[in-house]
PAFIDO-31514 format. One record per residue: x, y, z of N, C-alpha, C, O, CB in turn. Coordinates in steps of 0.2 Angstrom, whole numbers, plus 5000, padded with zeros to 4 digits. Glycine has a CB too. Layout:
N
XYZXYZXYZXYZXYZ/...
***
This chain:
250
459751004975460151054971460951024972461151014977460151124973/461151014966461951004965462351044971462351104972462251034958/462751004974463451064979463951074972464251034969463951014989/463951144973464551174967465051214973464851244978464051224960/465751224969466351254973466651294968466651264962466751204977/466951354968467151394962468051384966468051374972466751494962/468451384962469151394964469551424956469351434950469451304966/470051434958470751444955470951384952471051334956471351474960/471151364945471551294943471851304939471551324934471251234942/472451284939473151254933472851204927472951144930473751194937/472751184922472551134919473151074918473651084915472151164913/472951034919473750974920473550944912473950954907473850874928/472850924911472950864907472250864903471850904905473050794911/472050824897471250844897471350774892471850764889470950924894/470750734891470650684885470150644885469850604889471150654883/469950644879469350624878468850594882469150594888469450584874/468350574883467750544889467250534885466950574881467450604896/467050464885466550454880466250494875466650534872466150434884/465650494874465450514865465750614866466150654863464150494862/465450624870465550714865465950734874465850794875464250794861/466150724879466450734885467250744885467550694882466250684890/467450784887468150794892468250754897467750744901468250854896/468850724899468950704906469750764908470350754906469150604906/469550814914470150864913470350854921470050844926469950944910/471050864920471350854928471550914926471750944920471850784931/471550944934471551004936472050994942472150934944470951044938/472551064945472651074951472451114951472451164947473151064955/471951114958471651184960471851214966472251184969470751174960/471751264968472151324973471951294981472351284985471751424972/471151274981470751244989470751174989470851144994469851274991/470751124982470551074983471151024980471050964978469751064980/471651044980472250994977472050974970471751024967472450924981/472150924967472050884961471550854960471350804963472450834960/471050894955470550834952470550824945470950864941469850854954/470050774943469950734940469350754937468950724940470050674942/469050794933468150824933468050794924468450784919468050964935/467450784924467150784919466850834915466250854916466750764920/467050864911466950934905466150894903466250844900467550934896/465650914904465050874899464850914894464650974895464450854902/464950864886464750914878465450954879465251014881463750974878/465950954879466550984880466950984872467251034869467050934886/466750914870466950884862466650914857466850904852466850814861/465950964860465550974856466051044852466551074854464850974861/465751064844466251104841465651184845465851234845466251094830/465151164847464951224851465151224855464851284857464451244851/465451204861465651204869466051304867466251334862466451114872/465751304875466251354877466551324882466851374884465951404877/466651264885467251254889467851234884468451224886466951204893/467751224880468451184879469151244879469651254882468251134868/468851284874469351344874469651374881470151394881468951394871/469351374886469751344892469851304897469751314902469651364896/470151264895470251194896470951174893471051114896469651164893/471451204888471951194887472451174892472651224895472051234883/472751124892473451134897473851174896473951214891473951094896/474051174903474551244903474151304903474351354901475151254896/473451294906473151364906472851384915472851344920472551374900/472751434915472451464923471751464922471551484917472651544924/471351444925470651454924470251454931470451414935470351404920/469751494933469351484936468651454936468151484935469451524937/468651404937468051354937467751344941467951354947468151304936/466951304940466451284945466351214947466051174943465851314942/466451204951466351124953465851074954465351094957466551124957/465851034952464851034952464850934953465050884949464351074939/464650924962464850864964464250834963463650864965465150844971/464350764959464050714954463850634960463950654966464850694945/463750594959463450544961464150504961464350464965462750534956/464350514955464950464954465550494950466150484950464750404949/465250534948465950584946465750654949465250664952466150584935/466450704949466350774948466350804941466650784936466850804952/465850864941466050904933466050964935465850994940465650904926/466450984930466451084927465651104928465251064926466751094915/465651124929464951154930465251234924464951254919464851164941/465751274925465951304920466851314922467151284926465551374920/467151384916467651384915467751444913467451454908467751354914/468351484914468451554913469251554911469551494912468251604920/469551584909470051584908470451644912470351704911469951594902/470751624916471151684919471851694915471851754912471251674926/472251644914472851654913473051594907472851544908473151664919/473551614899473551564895474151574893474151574887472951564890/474651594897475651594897475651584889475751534886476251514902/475451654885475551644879476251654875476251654869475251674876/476651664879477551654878477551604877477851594871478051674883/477451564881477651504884477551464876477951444872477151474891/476451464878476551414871476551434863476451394859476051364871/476751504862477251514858477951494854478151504848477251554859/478351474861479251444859478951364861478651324865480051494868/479251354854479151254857479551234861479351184864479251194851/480051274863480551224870480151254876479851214880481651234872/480151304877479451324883479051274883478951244888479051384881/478651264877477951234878478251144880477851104883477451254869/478951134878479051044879479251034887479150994891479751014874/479651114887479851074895479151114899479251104905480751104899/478751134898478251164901477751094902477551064907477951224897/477551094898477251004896477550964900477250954905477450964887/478150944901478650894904478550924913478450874917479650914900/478450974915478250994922477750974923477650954929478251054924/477250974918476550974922476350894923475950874927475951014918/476850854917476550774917477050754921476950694920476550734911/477550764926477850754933477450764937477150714939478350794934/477250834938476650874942476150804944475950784950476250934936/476050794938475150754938475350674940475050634942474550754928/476150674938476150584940476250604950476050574955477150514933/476650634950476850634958476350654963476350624969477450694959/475850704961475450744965474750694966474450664961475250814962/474450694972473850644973473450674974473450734976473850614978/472850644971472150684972471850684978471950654983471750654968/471550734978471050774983471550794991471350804997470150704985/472050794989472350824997472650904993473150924989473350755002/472250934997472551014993473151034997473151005002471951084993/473451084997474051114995474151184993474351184987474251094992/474051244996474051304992474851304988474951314982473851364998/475251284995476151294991475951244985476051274980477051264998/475851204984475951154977475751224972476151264969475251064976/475051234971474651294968475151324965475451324959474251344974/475351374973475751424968476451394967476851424964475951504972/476551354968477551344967477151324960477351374957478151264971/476851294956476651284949476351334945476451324939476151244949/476051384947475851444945476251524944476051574941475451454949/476951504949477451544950477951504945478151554942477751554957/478151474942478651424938478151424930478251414924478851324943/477751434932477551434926477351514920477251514914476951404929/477551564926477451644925478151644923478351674918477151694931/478651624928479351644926479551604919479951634915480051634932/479251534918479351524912478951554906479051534900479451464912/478651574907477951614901478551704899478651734894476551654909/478951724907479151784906479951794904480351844904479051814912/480151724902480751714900481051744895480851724889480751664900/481451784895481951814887482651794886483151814889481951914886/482451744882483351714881483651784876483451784870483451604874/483951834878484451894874483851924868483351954869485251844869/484251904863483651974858483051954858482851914863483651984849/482651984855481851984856481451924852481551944846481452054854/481251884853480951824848481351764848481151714846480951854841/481951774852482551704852481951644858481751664863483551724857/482051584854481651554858482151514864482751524865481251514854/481751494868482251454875482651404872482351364869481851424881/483551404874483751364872483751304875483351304880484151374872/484051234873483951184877484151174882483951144886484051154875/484651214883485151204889484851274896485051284902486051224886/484251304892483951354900483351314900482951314905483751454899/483251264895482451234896483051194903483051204909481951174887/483151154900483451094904483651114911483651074915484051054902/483851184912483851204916483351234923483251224929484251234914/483051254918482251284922481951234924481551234929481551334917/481851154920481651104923481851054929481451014931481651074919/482551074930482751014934482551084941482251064946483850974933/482551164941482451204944481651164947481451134952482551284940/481351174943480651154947480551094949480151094953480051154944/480951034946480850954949481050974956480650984961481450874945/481750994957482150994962481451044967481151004971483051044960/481151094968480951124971480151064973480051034979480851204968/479851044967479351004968479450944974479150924979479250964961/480050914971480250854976480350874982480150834987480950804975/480650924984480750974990480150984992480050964998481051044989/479651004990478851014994478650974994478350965000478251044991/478650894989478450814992478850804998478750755000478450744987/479150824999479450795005480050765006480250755012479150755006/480550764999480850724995481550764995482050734993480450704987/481750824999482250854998482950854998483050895003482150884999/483550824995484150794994484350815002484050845006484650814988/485050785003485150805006485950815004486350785001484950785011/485950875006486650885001487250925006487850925005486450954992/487050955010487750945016488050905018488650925020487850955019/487850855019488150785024488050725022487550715019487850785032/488750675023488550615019488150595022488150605028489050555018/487450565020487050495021487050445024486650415027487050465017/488050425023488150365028488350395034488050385039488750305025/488950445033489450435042488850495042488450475047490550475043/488650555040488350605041488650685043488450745044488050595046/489350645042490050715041489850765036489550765031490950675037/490250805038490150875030490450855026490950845028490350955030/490150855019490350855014491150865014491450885019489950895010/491550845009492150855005492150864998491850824994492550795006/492450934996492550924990492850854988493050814993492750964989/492750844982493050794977492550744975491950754975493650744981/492850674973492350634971491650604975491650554978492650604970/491150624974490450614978490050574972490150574966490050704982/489550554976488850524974488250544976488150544982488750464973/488050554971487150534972486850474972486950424969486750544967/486350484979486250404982485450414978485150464981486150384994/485050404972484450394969483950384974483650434976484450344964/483950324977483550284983483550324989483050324992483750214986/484050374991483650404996483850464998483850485003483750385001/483950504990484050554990484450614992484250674994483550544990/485250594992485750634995486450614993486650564989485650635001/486750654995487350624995487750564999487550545005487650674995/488350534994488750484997489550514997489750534991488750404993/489950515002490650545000490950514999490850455001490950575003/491450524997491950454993492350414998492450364996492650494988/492550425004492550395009492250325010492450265009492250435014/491550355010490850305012490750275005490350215004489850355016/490950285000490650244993491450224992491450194986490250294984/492150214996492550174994492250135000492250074997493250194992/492050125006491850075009491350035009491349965010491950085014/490750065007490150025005489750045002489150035002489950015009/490250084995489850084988489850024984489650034978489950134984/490049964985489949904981489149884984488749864980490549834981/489049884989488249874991487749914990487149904992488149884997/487949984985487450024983487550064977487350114975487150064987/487950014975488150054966487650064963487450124960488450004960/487150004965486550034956486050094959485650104955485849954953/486250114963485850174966486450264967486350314971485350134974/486950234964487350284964487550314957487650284952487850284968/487350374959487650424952488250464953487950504956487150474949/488950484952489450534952488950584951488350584949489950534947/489350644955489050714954489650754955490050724959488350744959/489750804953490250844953489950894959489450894963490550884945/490650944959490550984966490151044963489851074968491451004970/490051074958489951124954488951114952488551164951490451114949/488951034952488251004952487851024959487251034959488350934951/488451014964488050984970487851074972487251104974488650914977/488251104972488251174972487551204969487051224973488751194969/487651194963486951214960486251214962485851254963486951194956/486351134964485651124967485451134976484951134979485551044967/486251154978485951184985485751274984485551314988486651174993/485951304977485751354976484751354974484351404976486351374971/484651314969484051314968483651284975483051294975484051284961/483951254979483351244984483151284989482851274994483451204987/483551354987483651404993483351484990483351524994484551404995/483151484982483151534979482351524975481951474975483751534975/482351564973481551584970481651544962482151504960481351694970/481051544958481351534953481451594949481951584945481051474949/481351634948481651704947482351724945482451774941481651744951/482851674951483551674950483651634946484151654944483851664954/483451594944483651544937483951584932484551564930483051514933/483651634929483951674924484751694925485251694921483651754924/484751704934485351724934485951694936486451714938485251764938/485851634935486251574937486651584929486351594924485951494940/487551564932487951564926488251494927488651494932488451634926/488151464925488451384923488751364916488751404912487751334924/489051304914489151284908488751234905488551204910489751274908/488551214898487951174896488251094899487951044897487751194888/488951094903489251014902488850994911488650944914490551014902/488751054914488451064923487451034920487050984922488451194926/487551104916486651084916486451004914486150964917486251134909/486851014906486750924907486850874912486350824911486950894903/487150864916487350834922486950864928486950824933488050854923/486550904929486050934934485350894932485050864936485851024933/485250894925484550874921484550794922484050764924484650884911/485150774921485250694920485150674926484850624927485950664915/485450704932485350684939484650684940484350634938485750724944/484350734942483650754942483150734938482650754938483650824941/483350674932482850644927482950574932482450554934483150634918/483350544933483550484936483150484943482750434945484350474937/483250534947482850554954482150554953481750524957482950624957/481950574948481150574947480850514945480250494948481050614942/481150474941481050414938481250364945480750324945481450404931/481650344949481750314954480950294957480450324960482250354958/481050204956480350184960479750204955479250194957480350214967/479850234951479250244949478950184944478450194941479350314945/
***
């Protein structure tokens, strides 16, 4: 008899698998990231497919194969219909999960990955930019995005360091600082007038109002996001740092 396992799972990704199959990656709640086979999924009578969408919650059956794993089934628990109602929701929601899926490795599970993805994913499904029906601007999407990169890279392991320069290991100074890309922290202007010609191409300026921000989001739920008051010249400057960090080495 097949060994089958029932879990909780996020849907990251899903596409095509030979003639009428899915190939769907999941993170699930006990078993980290998989990679399962939908079989007859393509089919117009499946009843998996309809839970199977990205960006949805589902509880599925695991069902271990010879050479692959499959769905054995699939339920729908949760389908953040806010979310993929507002198209900047649904882009930067999209944009989380295909970070998510390139950074996270398969089969080492993680309950905190679980919920940090499952919680960021509810506060963005429960999001109300002012009147009723306004969809998310670009400047809170960009904002709720670099919130979750910043927390993600924090759980990989990856978490800046933003009190103390890099090089001497002094407390910060206000004024002119950088971002070291490669190793993830700050440089103070001190240490980047002495030996930032040896690591320009891995430095970015960051203002003092930047660096702020992100020791607030590493310290706060994502809940507070709403309540952060910034200017859209910060966010963009938060986004563009936090796009560069992610992409480094990749």
């Amino acid at each position: 008899m097949d060994e089958t396992k029932n879990t909780l799972a996020i849907v990251l990704n899903r596409q095509p698998y030979r003639e009428n199959d899915l190939l769907v990656t999941v993170y699930t709640k006990e078993f980290g990231k998989k990679k399962l086979v939908a079989r007859g999924a393509k089919k117009l009578q499946s009843k998996l497919a309809g839970h199977l969408e990205p960006l949805s919650l589902a509880e599925i059956m695991i069902v271990r194969g010879k050479n692959f794993d499959y769905l054995g089934s699939a339920l729908g628990r949760g389908t953040y219909f806010n979310l993929k109602s507002d198209l900047n929701k649904l882009y930067y929601g999209g944009r989380a999960l295909a970070w998510f899926d390139k950074l996270v490795k398969e089969n080492q599970a993680d309950e905190r990955l679980f919920f940090l993805l499952s919680r960021w994913l509810a506060v963005l499904d429960n999001f109300q930019a002012g009147r009723t029906g306004e969809e998310l601007s670009k400047e809170n999407g960009e904002l709720f995005f670099s919130f979750f990169a910043l927390k993600l890279m924090a759980e990989l392991g990856y978490q800046p360091e933003l009190e103390h320069c890099l090089i001497c290991r002094e407390k910060l100074r206000p004024g002119k600082n950088y971002f070291d890309l490669k190793n993830g922290g700050i440089v103070g202007q001190e240490c980047f007038s002495q030996k930032g010609e040896e690591l320009k191409w891995d430095l970015v300026s960051i203002s003092d109002s930047v660096i702020k921000l992100m020791r607030f989001i590493l310290v706060n739920r994502f809940s507070q996001a709403e309540k952060i008051k910034t200017d859209k010249k910060h966010i963009k400057e938060l986004y563009q740092i936090v796009e560069k960090f992610l992409r480094y080495d990749l």
